[in-house]
PDB file of N, H, CA, C and O in Angstrom:
ATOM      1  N   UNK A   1       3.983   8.348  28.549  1.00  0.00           N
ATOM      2  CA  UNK A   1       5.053   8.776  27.687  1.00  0.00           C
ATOM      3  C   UNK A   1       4.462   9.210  26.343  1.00  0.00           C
ATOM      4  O   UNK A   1       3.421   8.622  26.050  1.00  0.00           O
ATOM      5  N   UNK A   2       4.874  10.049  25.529  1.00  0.00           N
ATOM      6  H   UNK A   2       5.720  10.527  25.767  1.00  0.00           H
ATOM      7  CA  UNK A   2       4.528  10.750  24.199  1.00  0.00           C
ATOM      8  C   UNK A   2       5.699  10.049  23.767  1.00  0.00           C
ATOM      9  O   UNK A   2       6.863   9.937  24.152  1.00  0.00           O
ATOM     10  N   UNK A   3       4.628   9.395  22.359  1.00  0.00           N
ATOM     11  H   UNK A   3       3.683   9.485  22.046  1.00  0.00           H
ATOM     12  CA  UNK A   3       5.771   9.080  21.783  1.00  0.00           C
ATOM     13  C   UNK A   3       5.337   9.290  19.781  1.00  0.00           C
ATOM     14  O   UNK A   3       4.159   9.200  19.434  1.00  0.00           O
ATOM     15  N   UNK A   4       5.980   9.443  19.174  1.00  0.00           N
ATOM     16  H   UNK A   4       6.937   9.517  19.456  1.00  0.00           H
ATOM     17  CA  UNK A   4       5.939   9.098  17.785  1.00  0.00           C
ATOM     18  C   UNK A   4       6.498   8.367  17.144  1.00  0.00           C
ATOM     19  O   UNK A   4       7.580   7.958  17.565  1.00  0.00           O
ATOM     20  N   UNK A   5       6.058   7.959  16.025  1.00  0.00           N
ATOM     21  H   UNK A   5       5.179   8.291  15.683  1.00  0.00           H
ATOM     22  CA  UNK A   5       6.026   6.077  15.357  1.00  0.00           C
ATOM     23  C   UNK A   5       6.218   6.760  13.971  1.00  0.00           C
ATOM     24  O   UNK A   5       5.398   7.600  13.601  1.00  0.00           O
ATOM     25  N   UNK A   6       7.589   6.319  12.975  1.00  0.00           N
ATOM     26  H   UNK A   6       8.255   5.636  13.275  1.00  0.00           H
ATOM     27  CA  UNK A   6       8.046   6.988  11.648  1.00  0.00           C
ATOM     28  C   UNK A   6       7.987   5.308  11.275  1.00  0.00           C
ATOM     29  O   UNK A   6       8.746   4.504  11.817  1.00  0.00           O
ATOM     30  N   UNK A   7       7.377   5.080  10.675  1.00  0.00           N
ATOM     31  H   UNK A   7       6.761   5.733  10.235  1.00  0.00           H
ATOM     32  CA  UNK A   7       7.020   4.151   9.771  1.00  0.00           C
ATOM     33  C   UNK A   7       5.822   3.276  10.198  1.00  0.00           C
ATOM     34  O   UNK A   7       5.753   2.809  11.335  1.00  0.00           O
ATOM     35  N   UNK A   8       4.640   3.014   9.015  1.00  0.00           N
ATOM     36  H   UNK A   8       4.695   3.393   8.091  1.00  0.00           H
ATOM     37  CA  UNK A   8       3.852   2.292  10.050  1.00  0.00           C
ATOM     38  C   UNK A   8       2.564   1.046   9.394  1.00  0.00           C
ATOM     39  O   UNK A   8       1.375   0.762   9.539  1.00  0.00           O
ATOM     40  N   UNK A   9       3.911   0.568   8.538  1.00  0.00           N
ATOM     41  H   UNK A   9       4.877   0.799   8.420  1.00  0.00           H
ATOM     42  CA  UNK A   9       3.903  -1.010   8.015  1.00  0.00           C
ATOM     43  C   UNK A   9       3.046  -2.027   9.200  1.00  0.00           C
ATOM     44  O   UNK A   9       2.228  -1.696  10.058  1.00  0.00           O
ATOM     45  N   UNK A  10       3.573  -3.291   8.867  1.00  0.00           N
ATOM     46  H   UNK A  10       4.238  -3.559   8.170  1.00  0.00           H
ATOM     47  CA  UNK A  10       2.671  -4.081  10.139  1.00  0.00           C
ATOM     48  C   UNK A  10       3.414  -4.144  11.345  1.00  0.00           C
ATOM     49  O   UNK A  10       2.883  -4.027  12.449  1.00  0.00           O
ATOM     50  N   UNK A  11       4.811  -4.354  11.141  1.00  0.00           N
ATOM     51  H   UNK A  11       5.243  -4.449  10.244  1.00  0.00           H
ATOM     52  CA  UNK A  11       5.534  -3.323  12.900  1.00  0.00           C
ATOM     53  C   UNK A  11       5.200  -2.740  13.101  1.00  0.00           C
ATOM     54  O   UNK A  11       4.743  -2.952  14.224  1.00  0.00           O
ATOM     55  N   UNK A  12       4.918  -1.569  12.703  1.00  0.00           N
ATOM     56  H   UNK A  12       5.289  -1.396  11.791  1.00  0.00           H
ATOM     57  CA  UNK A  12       4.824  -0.024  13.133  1.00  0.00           C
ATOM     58  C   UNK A  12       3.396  -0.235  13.869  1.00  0.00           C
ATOM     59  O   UNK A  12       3.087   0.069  15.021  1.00  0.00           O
ATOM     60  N   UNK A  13       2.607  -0.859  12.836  1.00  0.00           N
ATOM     61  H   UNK A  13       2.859  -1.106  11.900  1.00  0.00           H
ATOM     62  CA  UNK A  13       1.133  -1.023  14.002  1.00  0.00           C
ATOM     63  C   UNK A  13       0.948  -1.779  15.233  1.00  0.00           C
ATOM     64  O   UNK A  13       0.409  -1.612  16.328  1.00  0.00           O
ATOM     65  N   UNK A  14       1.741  -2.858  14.496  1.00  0.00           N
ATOM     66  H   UNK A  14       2.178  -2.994  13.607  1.00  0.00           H
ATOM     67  CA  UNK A  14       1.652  -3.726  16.386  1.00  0.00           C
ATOM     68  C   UNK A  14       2.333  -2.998  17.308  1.00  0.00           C
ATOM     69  O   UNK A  14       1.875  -2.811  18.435  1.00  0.00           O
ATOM     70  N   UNK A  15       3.484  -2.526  16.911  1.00  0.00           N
ATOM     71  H   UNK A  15       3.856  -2.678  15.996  1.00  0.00           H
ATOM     72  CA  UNK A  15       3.909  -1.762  18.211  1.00  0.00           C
ATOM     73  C   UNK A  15       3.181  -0.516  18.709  1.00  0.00           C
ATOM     74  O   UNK A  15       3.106  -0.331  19.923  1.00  0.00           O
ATOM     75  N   UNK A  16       2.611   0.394  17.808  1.00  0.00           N
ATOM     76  H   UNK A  16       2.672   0.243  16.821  1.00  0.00           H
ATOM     77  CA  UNK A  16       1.721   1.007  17.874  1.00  0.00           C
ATOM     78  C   UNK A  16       0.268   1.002  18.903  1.00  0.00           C
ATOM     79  O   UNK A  16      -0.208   1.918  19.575  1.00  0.00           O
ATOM     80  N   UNK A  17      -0.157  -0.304  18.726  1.00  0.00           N
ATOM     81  H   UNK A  17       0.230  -1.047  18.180  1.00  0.00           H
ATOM     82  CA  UNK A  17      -1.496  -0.951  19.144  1.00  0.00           C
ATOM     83  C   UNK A  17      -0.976  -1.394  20.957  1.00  0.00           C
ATOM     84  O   UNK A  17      -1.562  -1.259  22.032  1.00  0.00           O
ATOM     85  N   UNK A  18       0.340  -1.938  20.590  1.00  0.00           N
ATOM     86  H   UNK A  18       0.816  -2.048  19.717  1.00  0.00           H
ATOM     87  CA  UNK A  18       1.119  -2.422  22.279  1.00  0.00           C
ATOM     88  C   UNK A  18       1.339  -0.765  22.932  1.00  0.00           C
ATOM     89  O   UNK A  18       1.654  -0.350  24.047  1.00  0.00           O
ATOM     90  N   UNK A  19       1.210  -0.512  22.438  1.00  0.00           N
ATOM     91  H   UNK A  19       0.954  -0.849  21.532  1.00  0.00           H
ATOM     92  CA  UNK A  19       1.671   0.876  23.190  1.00  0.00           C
ATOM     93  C   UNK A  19       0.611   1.762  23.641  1.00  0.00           C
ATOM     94  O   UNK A  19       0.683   2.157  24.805  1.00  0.00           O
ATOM     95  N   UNK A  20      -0.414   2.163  22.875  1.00  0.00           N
ATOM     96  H   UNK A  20      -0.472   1.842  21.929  1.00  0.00           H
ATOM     97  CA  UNK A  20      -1.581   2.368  22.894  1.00  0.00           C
ATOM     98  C   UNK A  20      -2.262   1.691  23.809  1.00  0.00           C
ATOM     99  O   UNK A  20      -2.778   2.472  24.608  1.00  0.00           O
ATOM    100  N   UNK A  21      -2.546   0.290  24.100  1.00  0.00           N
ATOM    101  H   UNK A  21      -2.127  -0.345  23.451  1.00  0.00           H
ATOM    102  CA  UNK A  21      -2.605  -0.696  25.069  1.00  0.00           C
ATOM    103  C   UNK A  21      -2.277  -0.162  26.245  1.00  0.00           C
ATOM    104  O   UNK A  21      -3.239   0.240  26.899  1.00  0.00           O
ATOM    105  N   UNK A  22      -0.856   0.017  26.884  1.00  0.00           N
ATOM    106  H   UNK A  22      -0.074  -0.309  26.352  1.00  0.00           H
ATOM    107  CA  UNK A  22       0.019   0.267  27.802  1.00  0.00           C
ATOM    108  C   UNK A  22      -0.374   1.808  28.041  1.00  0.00           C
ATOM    109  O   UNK A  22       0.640   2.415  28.386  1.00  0.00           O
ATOM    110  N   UNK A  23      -1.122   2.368  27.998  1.00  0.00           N
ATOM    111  H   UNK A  23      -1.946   1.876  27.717  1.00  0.00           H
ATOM    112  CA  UNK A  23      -1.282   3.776  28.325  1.00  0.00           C
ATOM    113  C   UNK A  23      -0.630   5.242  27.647  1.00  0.00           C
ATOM    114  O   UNK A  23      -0.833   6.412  27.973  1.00  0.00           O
ATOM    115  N   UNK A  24       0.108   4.738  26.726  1.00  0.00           N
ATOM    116  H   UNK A  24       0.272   3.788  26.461  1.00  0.00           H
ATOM    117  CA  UNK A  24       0.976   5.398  26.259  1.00  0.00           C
ATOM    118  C   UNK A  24       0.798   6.765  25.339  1.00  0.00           C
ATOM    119  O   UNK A  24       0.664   6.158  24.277  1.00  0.00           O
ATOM    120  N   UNK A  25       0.730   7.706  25.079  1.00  0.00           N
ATOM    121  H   UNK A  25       0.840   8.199  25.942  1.00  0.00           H
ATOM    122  CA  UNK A  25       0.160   8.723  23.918  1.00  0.00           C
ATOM    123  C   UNK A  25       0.845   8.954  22.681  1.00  0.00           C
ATOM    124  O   UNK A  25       2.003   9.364  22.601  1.00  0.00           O
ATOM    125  N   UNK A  26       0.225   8.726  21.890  1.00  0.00           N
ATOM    126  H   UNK A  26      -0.716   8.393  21.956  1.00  0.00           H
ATOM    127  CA  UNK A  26       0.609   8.489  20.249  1.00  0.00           C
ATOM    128  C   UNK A  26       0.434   9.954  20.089  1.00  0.00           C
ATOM    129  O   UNK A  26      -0.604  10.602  20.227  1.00  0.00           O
ATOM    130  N   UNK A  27       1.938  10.477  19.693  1.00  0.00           N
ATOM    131  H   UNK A  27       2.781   9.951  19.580  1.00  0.00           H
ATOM    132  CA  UNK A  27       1.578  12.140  19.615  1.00  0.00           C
ATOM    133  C   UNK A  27       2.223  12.151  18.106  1.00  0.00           C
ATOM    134  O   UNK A  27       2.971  13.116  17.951  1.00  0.00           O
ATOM    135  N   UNK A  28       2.133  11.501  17.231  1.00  0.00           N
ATOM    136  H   UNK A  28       1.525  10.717  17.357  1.00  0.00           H
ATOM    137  CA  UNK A  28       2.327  11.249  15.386  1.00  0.00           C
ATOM    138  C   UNK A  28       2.752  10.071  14.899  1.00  0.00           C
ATOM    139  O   UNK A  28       3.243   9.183  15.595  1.00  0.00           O
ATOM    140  N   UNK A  29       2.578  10.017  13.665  1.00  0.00           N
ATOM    141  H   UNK A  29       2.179  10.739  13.100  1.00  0.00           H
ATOM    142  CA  UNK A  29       3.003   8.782  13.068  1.00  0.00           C
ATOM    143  C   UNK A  29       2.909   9.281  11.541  1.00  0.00           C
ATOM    144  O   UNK A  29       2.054   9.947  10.958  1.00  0.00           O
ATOM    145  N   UNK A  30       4.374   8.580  11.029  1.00  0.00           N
ATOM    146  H   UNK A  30       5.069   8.039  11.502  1.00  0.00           H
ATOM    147  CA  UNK A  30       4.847   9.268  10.027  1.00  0.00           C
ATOM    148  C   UNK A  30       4.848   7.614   9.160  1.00  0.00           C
ATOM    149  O   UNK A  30       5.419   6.541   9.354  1.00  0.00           O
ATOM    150  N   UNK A  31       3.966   8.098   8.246  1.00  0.00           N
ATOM    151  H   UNK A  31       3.502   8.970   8.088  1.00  0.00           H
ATOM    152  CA  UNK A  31       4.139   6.759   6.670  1.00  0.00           C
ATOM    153  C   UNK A  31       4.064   7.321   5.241  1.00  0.00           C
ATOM    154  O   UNK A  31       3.356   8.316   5.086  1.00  0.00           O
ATOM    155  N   UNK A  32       4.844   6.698   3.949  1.00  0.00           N
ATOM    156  H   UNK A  32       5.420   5.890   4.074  1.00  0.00           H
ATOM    157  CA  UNK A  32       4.586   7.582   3.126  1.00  0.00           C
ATOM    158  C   UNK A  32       3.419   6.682   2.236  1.00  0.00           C
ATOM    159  O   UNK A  32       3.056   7.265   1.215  1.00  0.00           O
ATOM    160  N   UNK A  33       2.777   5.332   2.484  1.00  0.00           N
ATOM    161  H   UNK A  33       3.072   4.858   3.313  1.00  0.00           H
ATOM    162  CA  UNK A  33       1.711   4.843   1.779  1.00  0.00           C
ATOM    163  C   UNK A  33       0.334   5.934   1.583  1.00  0.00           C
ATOM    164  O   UNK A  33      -0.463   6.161   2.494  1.00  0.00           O
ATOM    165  N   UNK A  34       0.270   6.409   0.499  1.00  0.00           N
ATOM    166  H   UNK A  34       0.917   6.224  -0.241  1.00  0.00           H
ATOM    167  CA  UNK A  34      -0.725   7.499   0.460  1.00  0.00           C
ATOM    168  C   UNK A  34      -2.139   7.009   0.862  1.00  0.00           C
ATOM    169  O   UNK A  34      -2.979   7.899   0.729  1.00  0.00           O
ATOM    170  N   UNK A  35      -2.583   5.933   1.278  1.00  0.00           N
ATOM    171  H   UNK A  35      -1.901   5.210   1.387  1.00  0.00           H
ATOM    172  CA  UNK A  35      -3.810   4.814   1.874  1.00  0.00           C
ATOM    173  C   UNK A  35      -4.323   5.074   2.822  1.00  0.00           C
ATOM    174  O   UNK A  35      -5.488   4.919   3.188  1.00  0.00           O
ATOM    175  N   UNK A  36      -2.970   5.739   3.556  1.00  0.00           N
ATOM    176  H   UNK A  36      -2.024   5.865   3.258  1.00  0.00           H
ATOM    177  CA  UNK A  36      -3.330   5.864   5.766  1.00  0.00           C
ATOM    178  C   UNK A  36      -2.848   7.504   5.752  1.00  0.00           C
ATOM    179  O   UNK A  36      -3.006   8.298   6.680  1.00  0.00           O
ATOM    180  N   UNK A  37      -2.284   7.750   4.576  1.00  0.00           N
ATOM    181  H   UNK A  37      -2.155   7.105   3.822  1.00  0.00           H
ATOM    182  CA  UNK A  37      -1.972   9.715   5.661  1.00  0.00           C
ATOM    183  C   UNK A  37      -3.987   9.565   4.873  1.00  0.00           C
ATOM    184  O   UNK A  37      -4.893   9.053   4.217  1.00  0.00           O
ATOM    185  N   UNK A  38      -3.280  10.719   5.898  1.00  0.00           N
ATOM    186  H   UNK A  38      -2.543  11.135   6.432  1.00  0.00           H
ATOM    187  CA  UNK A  38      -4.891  11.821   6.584  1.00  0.00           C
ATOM    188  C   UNK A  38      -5.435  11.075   6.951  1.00  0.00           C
ATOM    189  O   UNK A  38      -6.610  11.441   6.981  1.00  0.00           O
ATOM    190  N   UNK A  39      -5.226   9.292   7.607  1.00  0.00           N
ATOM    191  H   UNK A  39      -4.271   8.994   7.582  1.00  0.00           H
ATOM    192  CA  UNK A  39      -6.328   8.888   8.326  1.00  0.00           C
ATOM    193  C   UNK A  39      -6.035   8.869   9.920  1.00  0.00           C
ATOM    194  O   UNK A  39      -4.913   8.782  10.419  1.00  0.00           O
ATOM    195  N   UNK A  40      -7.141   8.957  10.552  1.00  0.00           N
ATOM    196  H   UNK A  40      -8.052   9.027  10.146  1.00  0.00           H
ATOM    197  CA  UNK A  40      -6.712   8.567  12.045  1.00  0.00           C
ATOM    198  C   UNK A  40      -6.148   7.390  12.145  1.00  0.00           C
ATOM    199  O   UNK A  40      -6.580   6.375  11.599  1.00  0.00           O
ATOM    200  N   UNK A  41      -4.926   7.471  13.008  1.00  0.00           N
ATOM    201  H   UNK A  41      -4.576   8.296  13.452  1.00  0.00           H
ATOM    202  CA  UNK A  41      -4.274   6.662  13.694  1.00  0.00           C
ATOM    203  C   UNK A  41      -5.289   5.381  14.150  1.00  0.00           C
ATOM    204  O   UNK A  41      -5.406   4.349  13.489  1.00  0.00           O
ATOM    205  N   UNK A  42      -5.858   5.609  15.170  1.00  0.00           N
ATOM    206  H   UNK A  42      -5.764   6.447  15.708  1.00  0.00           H
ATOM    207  CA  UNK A  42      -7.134   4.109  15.659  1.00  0.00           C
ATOM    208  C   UNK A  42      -7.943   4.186  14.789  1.00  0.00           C
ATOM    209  O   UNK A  42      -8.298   4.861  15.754  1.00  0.00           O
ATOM    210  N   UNK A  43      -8.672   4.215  13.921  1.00  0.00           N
ATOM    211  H   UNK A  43      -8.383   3.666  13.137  1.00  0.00           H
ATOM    212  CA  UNK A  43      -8.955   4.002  13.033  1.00  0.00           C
ATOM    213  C   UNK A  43      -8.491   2.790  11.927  1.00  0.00           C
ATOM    214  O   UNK A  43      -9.162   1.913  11.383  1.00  0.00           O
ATOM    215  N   UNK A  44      -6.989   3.146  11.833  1.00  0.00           N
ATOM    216  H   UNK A  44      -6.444   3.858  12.275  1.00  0.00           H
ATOM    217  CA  UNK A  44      -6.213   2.563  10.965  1.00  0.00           C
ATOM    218  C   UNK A  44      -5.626   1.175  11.487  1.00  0.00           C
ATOM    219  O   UNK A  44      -5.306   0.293  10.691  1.00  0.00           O
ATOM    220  N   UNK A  45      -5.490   1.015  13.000  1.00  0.00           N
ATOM    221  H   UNK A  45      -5.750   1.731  13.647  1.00  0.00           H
ATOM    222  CA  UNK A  45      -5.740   0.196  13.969  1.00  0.00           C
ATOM    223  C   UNK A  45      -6.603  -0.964  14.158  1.00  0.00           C
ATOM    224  O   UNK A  45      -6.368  -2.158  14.346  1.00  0.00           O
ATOM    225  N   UNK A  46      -8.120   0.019  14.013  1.00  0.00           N
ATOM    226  H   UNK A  46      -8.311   0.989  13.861  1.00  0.00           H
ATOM    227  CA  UNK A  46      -9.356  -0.698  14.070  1.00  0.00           C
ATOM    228  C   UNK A  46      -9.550  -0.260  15.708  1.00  0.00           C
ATOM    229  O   UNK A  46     -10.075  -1.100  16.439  1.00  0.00           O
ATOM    230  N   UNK A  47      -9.216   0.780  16.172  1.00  0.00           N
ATOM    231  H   UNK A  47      -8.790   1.463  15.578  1.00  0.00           H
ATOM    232  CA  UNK A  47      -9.807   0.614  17.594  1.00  0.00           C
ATOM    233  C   UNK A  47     -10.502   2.212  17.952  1.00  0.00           C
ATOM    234  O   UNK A  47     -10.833   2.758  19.004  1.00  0.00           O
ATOM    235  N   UNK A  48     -10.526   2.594  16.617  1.00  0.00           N
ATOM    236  H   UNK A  48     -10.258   2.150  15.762  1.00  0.00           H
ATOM    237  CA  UNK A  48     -11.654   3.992  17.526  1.00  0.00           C
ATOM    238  C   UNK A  48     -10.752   5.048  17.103  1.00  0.00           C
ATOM    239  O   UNK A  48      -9.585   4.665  17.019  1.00  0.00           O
ATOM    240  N   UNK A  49     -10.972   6.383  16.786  1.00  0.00           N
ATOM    241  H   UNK A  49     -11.920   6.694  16.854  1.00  0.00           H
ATOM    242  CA  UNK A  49     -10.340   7.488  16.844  1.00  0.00           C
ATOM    243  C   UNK A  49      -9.463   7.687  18.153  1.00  0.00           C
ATOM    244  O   UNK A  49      -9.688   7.330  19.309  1.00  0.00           O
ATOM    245  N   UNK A  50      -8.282   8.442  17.542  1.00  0.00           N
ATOM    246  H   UNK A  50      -8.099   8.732  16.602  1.00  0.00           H
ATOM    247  CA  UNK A  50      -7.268   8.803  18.957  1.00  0.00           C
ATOM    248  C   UNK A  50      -6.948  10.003  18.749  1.00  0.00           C
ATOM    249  O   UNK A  50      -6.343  10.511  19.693  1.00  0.00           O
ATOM    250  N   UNK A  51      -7.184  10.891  17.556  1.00  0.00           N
ATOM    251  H   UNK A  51      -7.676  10.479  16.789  1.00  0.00           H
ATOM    252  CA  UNK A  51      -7.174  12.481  16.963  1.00  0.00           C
ATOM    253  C   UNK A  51      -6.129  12.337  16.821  1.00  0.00           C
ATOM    254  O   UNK A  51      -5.716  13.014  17.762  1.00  0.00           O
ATOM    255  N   UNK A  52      -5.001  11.837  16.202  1.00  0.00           N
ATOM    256  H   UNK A  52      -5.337  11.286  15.437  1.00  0.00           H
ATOM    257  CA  UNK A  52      -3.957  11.804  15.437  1.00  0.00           C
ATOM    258  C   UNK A  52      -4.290  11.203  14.193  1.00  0.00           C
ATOM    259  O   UNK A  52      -4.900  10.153  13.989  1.00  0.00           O
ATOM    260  N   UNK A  53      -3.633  12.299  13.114  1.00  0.00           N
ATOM    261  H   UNK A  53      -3.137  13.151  13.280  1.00  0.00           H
ATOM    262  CA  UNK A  53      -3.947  11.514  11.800  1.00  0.00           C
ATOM    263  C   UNK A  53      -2.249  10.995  11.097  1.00  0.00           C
ATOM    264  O   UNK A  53      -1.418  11.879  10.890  1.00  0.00           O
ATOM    265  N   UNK A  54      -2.010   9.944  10.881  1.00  0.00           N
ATOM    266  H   UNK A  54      -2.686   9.226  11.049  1.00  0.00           H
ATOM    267  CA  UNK A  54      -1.191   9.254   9.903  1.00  0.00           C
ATOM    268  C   UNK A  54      -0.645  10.952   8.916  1.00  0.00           C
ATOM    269  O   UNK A  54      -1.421  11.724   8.352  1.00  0.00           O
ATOM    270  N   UNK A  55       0.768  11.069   9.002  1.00  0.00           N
ATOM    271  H   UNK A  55       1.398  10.442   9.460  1.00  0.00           H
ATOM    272  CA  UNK A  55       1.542  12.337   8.101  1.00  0.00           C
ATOM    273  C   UNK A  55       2.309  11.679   6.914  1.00  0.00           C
ATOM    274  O   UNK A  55       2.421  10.457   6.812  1.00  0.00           O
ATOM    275  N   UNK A  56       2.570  12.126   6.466  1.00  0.00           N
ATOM    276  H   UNK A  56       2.479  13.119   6.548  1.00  0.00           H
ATOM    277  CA  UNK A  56       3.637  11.717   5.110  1.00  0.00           C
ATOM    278  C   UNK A  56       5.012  12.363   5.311  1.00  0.00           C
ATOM    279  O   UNK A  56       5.889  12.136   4.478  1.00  0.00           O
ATOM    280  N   UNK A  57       5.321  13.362   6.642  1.00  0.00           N
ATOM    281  H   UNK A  57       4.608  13.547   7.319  1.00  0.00           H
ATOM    282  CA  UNK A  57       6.403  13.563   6.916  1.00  0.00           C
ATOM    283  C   UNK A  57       6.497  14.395   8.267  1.00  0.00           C
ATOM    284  O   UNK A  57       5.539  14.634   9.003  1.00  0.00           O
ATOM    285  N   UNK A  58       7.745  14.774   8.459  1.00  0.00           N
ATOM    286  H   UNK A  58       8.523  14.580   7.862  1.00  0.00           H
ATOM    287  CA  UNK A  58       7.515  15.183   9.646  1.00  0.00           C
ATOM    288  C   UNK A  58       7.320  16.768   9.832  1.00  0.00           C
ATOM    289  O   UNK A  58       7.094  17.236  10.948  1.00  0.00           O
TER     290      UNK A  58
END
């Protein structure tokens, strides 16, 4: 399943990380903490690049 994640506080990551887990494809993720845009998604995780980078909108 493709899915995208609009907020991505410490919910947003665990569910993120469970999903990621489960086979799932992280096709964006929307936060406005200026810390994580432009970073990769697993990265931000701690589990490796996934070529999605963290947006500030949609």
């Amino acid at each position: 399943m493709r899915i995208g994640v609009y907020g991505f506080g410490a919910i947003g990551r665990l569910v993120t990380r469970l999903l990621v887990e489960r086979g799932h494809e992280i096709v964006g993720v929307v936060d406005i903490d200026e810390r994580i845009v432009g970073r990769d998604v697993g990265e931000v995780l701690g589990i490796g690049r996934i070529g999605v980078e963290v947006s500030k909108g949609i």
